[in-house]
N, C-alpha and C positions, 0 to 999 in steps of 0.2 A: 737681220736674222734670216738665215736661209731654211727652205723647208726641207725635212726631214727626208724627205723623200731622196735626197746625193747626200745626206748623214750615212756614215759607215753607222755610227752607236742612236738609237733611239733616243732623245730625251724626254722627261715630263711632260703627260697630255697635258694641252692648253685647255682642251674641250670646257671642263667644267669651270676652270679659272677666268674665262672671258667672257666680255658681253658685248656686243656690237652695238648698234641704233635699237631704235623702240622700235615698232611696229612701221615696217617700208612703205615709201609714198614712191620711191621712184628706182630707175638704173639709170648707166649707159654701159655699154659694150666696148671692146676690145677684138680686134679678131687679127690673125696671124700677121706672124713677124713678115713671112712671104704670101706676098700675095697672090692669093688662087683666083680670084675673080674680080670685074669692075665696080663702080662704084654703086650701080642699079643693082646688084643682088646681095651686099650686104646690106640687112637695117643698122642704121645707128641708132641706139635707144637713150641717147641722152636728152631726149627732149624732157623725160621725167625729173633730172636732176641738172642738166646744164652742166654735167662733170664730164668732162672728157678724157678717153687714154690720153697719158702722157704721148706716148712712142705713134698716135697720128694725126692725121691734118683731116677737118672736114670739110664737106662740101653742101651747102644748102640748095638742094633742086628745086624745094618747092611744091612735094608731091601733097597728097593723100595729108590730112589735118597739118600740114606743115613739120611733117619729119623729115629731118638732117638723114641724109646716109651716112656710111661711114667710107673714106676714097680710100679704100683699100692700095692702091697704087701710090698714095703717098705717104705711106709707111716708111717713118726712118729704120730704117732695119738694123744701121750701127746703134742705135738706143737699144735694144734687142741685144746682150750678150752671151752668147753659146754658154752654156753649163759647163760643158766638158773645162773651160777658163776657171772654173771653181774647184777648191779642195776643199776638206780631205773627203775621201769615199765615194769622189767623183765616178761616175762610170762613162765607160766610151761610147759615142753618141749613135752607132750602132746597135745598141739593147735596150730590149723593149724592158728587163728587170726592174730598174728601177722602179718604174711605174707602174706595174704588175702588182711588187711587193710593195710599195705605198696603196693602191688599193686597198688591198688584203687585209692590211696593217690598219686603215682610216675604218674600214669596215668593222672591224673588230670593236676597236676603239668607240666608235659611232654608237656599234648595237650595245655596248657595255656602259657607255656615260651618258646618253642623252635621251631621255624621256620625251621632250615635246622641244618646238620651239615655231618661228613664225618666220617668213619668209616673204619675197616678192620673187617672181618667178615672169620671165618673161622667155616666149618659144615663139620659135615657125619652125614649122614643116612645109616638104611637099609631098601635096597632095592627088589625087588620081586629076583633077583640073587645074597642078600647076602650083606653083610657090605661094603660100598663104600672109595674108599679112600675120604680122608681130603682135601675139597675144598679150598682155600686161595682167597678169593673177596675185592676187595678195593670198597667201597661204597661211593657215596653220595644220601642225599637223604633230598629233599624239603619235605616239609609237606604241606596236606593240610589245606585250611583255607578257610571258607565262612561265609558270611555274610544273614542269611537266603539264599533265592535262587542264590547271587551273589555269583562267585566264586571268592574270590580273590585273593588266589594262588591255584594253581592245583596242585592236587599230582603229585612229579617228581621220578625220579630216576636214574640213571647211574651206573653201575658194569661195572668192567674190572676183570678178571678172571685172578689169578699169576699162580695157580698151582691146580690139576697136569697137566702134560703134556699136554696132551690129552683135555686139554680144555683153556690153555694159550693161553693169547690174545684174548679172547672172550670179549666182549664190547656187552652190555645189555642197549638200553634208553627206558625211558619211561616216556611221559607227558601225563596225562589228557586231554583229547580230540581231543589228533592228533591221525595220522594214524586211524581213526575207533576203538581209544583203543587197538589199538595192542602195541608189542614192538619191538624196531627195533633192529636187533641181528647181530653181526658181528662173525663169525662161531669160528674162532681160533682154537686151537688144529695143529695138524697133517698135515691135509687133509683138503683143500678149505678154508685154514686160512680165506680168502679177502672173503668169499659168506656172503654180506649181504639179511640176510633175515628180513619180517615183522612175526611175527608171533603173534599165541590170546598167554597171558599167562596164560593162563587154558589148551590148548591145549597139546597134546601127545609130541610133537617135543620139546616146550617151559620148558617140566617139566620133560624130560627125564632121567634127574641123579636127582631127586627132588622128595621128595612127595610131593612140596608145589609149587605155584607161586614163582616168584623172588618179586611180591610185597607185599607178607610179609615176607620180610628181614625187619630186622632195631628192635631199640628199641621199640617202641609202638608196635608190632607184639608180641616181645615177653614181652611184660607187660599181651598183651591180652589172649598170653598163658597159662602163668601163672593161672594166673583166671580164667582160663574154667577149667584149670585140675583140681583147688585145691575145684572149686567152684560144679562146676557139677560132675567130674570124681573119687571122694574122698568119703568114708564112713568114717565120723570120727571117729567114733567105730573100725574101723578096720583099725588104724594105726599108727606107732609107729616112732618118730619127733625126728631129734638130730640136735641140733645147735652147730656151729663152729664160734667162736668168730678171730681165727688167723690164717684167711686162704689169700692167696694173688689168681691173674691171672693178669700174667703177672708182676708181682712183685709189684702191687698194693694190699693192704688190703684190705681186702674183710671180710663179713660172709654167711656163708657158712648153707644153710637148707635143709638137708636131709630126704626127706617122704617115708616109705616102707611100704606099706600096708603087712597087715599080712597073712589074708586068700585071695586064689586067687577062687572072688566069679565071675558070671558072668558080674557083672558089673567092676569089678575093669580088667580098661583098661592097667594099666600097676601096675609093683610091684614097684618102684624105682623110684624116679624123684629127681634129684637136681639142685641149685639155686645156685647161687652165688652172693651178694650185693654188689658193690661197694659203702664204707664208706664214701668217699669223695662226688663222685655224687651221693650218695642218688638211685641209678636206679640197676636193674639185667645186669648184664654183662655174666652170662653163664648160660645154663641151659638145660639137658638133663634126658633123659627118658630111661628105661629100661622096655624089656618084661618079662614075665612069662618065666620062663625054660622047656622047654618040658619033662623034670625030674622033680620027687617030690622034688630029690635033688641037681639038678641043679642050676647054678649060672645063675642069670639075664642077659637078652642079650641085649645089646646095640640097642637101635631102634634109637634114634636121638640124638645129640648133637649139637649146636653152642654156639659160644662166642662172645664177639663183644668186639674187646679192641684199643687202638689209636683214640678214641672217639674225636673230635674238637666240640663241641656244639655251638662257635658261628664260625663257618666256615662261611665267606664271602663268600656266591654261590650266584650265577647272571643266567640269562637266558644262556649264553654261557657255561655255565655244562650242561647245558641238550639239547644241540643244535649239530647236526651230525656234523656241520661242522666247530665244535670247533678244530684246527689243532693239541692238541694233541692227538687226535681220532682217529681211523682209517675205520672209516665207508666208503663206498665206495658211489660214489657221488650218488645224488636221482636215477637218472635216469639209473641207472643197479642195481635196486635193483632187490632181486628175490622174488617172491610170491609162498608162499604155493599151493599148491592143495586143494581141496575140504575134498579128503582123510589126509590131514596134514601131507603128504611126500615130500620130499626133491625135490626141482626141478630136471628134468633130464637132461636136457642142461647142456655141460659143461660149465665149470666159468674157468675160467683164472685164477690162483694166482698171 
């Protein structure tokens, strides 16, 4: 089954009809059919499940807790077949349309059939000191819903942090309208594992290893990324589209759309962005961005990536996921919680672990 998105005719959302794995323990990744960079700047993330894309070879370095990368260079590329080789409502591999109106289209869809559901989300970015390791987050996440001015579910959320190190055990809630909109943060890591804090998530401390809030995580986040980039950040004169009809992540079938702008003019924010469609549910499940090279002939440098894969769409969540003193949580009870500073530094009082 091909996705919808080279369908000339829509057919019946999958959304509400299917259900993926229970609650995610792991990934692995997939990254382009062409390869933009060596085998040291892409992560390979199957160490969480030992699934591998079909379409590449890896290579064991031996870094950092014994993660695989992924050798981008030995990508079978003939596994990878162009789209434009499929019918019917094929489009020509010059327009960005497609994938515009399957956003638009996912999005709609999304906000109209899915109330909650739970996820494993794994990111890097880079950051002002450089390429960040590969974050490992277990998610749930309610959606909003209102009724004109009534609200009738609030935006929720809950992360718990796997890996790396250095941020394991972190627990992230957030509902609509408590705390003053803040989010309530359990430190994890290292050092003051138990220091619950409230923090803004816009704030310095909240978005430290991030360029982003933690509430845009999830699928609708990145539907609405997609769309800005391809919609505002895109000269379609100046770009050059390859479609991948047999690509997997996570050893799910996927297609695969590849956008490299040609000339780097001042508006063109990045050279590189790619998408990944999951076939089945019809939605993006990865998608990451590349910069300009500070060389004319320079290879693209990785600015962001995530995935989002062990998807549940009809996850049974209740008010006790998003509630501190849900007992498999480890929030520290209301009353020691600790507050920021005006300046958004760390409390100085010590905290007990």
């Amino acid at each position: 089954m091909k996705s919808s998105i080279f369908a000339s005719n829509q057919g019946p959302s999958r959304l509400s009809a299917w259900r993926v794995f229970a609650v995610p323990i792991g990934l692995s990744l997939i990254f382009a059919a062409q390869p933009l960079r060596g085998s040291d700047d892409e992560a390979s993330l199957n160490e969480a499940t030992g699934n591998m894309p079909s379409s590449a070879d890896t290579t064991d370095l031996g870094r950092d807790d014994a993660r695989t990368r992924l050798n981008a260079e030995a990508i079978d590329e003939a596994a990878a077949m162009p789209v434009d080789h499929i019918g019917p409502g094929k489009q020509p591999p010059d327009s960005l349309q497609p994938l515009i109106e399957f956003a638009r289209k996912a999005k709609i869809r999304f906000e109209n059939e899915i109330d909650a559901y739970t996820c494993l989300l794994v990111k890097r970015e880079t950051l002002e000191d450089g390429l960040e390791p590969a974050q490992y987050i277990l998610v749930k996440i309610r959606e909003r819903r209102a009724e004109g001015d009534r609200l009738l579910q609030p935006q929720s959320l809950y992360a718990k942090f796997l890996k790396p190190h250095d941020v394991a055990g972190r627990e992230v809630l957030y509902v609509e309208n408590q705390r003053d909109g803040d989010l309530l943060v359990r430190r994890g890591g290292t050092r003051l594992p138990n220091l619950t804090l409230e923090l803004n998530p816009e704030g310095r401390l909240a978005k430290s290893k991030s360029n982003y809030s933690i509430l845009q995580t999830g699928i609708r986040p990145m539907l609405e990324q997609i769309l800005d980039r391809m919609e505002s950040q895109i000269d379609p004169a100046n770009i050059k589209i390859r479609y991948f009809a047999d690509a997997k992540v996570d050893g799910r079938p996927c297609q695969h759309i590849e956008v490299r702008q040609i000339e780097h003019t001042p508006d063109a924010m990045f050279q590189v962005a790619k998408v990944y469609i999951d076939n089945e549910l019809e939605l993006p499940v990865y998608f990451s961005s590349y910069a300009w090279s500070d060389t004319p002939d320079g290879e693209p440098i990785l600015q962001e990536q995530y995935a989002i894969t062990k998807i549940d769409l009809k996850a049974k969540l209740t008010d006790l996921d998003f509630d501190r003193t849900n007992p498999a949580y480890q929030f520290r009870p209301e009353d020691e919680d600790q507050h920021t500073g005006e300046d958004g530094e760390l409390p100085t009082a010590d905290v007990d672990n």
